[in-house]
C-alpha positions as CSV (number, residue, x, y, z in Angstrom):
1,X,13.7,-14.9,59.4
2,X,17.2,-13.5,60.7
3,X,19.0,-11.0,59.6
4,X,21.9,-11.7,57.7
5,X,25.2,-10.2,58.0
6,X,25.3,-8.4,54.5
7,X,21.7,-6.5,56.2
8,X,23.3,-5.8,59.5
9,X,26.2,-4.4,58.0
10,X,24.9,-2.1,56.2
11,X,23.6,0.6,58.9
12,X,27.5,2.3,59.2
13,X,27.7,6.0,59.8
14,X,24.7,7.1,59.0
15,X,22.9,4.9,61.5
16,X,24.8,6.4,64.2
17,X,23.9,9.8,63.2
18,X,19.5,8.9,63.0
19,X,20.1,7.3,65.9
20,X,21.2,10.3,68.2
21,X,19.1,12.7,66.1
22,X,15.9,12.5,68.4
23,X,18.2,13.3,71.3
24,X,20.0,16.6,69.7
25,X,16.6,17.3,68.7
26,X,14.8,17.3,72.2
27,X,18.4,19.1,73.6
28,X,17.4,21.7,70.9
29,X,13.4,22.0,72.0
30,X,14.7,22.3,75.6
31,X,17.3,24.8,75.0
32,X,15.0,27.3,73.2
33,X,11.8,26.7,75.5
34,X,13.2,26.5,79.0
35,X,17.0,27.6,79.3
36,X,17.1,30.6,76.9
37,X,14.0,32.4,78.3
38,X,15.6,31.8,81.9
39,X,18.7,33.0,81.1
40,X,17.1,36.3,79.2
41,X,15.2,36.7,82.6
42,X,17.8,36.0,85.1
43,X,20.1,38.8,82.8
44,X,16.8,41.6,83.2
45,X,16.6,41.0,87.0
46,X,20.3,41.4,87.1
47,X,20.1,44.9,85.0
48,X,16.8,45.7,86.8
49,X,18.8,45.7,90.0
50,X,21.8,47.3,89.0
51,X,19.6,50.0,88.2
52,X,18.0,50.7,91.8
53,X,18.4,54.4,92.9
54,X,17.2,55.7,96.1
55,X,13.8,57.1,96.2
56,X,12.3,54.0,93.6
57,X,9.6,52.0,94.7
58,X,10.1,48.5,95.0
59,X,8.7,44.8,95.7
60,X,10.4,42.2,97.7
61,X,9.9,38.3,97.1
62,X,8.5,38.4,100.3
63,X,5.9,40.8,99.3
64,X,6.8,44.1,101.3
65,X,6.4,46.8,99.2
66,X,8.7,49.9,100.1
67,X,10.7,52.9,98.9
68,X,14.4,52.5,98.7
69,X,16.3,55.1,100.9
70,X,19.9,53.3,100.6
71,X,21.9,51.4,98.2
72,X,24.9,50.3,99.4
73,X,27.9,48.3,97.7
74,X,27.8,45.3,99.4
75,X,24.4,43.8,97.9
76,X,22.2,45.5,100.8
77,X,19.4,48.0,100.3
78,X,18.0,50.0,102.9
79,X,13.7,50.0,102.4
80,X,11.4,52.2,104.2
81,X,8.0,50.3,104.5
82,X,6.3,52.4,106.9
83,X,7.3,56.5,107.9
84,X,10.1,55.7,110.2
85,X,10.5,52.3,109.7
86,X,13.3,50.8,107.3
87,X,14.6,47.7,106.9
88,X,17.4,46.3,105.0
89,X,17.0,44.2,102.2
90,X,19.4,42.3,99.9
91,X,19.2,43.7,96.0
92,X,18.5,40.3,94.5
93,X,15.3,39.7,96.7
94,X,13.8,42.3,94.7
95,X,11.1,41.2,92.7
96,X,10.0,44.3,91.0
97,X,10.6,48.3,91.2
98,X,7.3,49.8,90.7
99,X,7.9,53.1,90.1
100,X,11.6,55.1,89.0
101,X,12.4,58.2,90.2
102,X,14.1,60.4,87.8
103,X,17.7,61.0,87.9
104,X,19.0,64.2,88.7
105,X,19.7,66.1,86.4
106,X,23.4,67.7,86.0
């Protein structure tokens, strides 16, 4: 009915290492399914808008959609949304650039 000590004994290293294996495993399942894909994301938003030009259509967050006439160093855009009518954005409330202009060519 109890355990006796030459039983309890006998779980040593190993044990400790089964014991913990459910928890590296779930750290494992978590890492590939939720923090790789966001970092792989977070890394093609960041190259997306590093890439802005003027004259490339874009989205905001907020859901304006307008054509960039300025990009400017310190993490503003300039957008036009309407003829006349420009606003300034930062870069990383970009959500999406619908449509690239071409480079120039040299």
């Amino acid at each position: 009915m109890f355990v006796t000590p030459a039983f309890a004994q006998d779980a040593g290293a190993m044990g400790a290492f089964t014991s913990f294996m459910p928890l590296i495993l779930i750290f494992a399942i978590m890492y590939f399914l939720l923090i790789r894909p966001q970092q792989k994301k977070l890394k093609e938003h960041k190259a997306m808008v590093e890439a802005l030009r003027r004259g490339d259509q874009v989205l905001t967050q907020g859901g304006i959609v307008g054509k960039v006439v300025k990009v400017a160093d310190d993490g503003v855009i300039e957008v036009e949304i309407a003829e006349g009518v420009k606003v300034k954005v930062l870069k990383h409330t970009i959500a999406q650039v619908m449509s690239k202009t071409e480079p120039a060519a040299a």
